[in-house]
N, C-alpha and C positions, 0 to 999 in steps of 0.2 A: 687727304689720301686719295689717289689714283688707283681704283681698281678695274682690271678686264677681265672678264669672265668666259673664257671659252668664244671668243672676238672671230666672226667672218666676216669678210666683204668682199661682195663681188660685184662687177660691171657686166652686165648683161651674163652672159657665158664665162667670162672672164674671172675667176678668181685672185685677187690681190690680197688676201688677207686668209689663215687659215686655221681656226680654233687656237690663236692667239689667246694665252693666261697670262698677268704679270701685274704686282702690285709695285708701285712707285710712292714710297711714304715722303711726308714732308719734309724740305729739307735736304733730297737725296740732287746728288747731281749722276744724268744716264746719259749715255752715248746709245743711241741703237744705229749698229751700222749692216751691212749686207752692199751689194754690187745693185747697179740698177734697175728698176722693176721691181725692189725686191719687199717691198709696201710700206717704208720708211714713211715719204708723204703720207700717201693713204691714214697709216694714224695717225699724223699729225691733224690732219684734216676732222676724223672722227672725233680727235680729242678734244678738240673747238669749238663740235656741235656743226662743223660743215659739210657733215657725212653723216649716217645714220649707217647702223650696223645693221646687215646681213640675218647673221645670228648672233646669239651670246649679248652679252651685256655691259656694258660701261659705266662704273659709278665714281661720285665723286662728293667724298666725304659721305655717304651710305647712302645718296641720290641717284638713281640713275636718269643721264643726259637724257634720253628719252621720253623722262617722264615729264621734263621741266618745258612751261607753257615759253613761249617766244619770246613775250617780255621778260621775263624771268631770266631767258637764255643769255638776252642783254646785259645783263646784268652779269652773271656766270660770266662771257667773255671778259665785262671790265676787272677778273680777279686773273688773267691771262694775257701774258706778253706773248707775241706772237713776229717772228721773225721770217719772212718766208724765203724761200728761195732764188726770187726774181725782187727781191725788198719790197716790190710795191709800192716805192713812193708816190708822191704825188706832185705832177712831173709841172705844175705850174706855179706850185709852190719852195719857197726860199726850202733847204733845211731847217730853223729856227720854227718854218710856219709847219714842216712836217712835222717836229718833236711836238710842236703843241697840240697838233690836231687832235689825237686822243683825250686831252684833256679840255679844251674846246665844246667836244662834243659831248662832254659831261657835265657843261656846266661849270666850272672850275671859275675862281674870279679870275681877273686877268691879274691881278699883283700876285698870285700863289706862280698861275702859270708864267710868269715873267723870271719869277726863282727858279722854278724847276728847270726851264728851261735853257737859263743861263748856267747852273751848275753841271746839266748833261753837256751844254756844249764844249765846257772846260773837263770836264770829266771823258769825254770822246776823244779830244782832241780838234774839237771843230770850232772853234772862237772864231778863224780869221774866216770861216765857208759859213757864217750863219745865213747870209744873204745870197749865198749862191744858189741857181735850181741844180738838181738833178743830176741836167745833163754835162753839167759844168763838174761835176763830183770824177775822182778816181774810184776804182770798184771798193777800194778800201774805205775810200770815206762816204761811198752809197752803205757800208753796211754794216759800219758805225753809226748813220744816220738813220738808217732801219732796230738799230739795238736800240737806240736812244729813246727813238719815237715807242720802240715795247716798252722799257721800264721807267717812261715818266708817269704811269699811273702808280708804280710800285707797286707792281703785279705780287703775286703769292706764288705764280708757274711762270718760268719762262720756257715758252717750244724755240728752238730754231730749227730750219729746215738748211743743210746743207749751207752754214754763214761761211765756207769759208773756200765753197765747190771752185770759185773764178778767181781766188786771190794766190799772190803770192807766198813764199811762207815766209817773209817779211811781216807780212800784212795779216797772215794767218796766226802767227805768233802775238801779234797787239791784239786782236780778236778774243782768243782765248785766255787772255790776261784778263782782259773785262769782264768774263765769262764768271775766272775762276773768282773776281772782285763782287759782282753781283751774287754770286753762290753764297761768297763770304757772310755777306749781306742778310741771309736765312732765306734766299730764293730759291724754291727747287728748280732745276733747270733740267729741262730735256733736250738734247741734241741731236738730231738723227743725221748721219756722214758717211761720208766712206772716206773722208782724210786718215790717215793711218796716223801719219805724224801726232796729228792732234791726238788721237785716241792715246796714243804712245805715250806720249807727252800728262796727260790729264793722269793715267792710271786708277780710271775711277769705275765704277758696274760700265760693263759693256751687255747688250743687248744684238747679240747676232741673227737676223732676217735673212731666209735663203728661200726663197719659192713663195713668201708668204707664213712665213713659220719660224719660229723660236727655236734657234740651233743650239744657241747656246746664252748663257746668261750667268753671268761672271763677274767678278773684281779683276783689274788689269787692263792689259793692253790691248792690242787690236789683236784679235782672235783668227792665229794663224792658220789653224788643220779646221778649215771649213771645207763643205764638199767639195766646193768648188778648187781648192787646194789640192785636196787627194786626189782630184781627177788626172788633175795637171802632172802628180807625181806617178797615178798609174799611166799617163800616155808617155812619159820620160823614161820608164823601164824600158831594159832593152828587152826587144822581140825575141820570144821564149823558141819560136817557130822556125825560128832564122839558124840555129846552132842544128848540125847533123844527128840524127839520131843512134843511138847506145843501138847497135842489137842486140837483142838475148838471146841466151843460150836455147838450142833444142830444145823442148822436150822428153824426147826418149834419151837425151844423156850422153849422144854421141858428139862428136868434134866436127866442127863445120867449117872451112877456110872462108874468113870474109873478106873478099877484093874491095879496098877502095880506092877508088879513083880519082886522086887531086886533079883541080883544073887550074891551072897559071893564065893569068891574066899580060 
């Protein structure tokens, strides 16, 4: 269990985050979406242990991130898939050698990691790109090959940050399939987007960020009457100012001729 306890973060003067509360239980799949700036990363990043919070508190399973020594923290991330935003591959490595790296660096034999690896790449759709680098990948299959490389530890949380911000919705569609296949799986999965489709699509807690703040937090689709909504629909009324104005009657009760005077264009 993921809890936040009254969660701020700021950069210098800057506030990105703003008495943020929200429990995330095992198991649950979130979207948290909002427009940009609007501190989506940011806790992605906290939730990680790559950020330290402001104020308020972050625990995890009744731990709080802060209290957990470095090597320890180590360890906390290997229970964490993590998807970012720019994939972060590793840009001189084959795909096959991306997916394995995580488990590489755990020590793993090489015959476990040889299965693993070869059933993510059929399970991605990456067989015939195992030996390709990076720059040889479509944005689709950089981040199918960033999912892969998160769940061959067979994480417990997977974060992804914006998987689906540069793809088509081709591509955005196979994405979320994997998504909703991993969930299946007893992954808890966090998503933070502002794809609509997908959110639409999922129909699963939405988690609405606007300023740094918890707008709203819901079952369903992409969460249409956010401020920034209502704004748009007050600057779309017409101008109250623009129509002539009613005179009123006198006062004292007497009859008053009022001239008006059209102007023809």
């Amino acid at each position: 269990m993921i809890v936040l306890n009254d969660v701020s973060k700021s950069f210098g003067k800057k506030s990105v985050l703003s008495h943020v509360s929200l429990t995330i239980n095992p198991g649950e799949f979130v979207c948290v979406v909002g427009p940009s700036g609007a501190g989506k990363s940011t806790l992605i990043h906290l939730l990680i242990g790559g950020e330290q919070v402001s104020e308020g508190r972050i625990e995890v399973d009744g731990v709080e991130l802060r209290d957990i020594p470095p090597p320890v923290l180590q360890l906390y991330r290997r229970r964490i898939g993590v998807v970012f935003q720019d994939y972060k591959l590793i840009a001189h490595r084959t795909v096959a050698e991306n997916i394995a790296f995580p488990l590489e660096v755990c020590g793993v034999a090489d015959a476990e990691i040889d299965r693993r690896v070869t059933e993510l790449l059929g399970q991605m759709s990456l067989t015939e790109k195992a030996s390709s680098l990076p720059d040889e990948l479509s944005g689709g299959e950089k981040a199918r090959t960033a999912i892969a490389r998160a769940i061959v530890h067979q994480p417990l949380v997977l974060l992804a940050d914006e998987p689906t911000g540069n793809l088509d919705p081709v591509q955005s569609l196979m994405i979320l399939k994997l998504f909703q296949e991993i969930h299946r799986s007893g992954t808890t999965v966090l998503v933070a987007t502002h794809d609509s489709t997908l959110v639409e699509t999922l129909q699963t807690r939405v988690i609405l960020l606007e300023n740094g703040k918890v707008m709203r937090d819901a079952a369903g689709g992409y969460p249409q009457q956010s401020a920034k909504h209502d704004l748009l629909k007050e600057v779309e009324k017409p101008a109250v100012s623009a129509q002539a104005p009613v005179p009123s009657a006198p006062s004292d009760g007497s009859k008053k001729k009022v001239k008006v005077t059209m102007i023809h264009s």
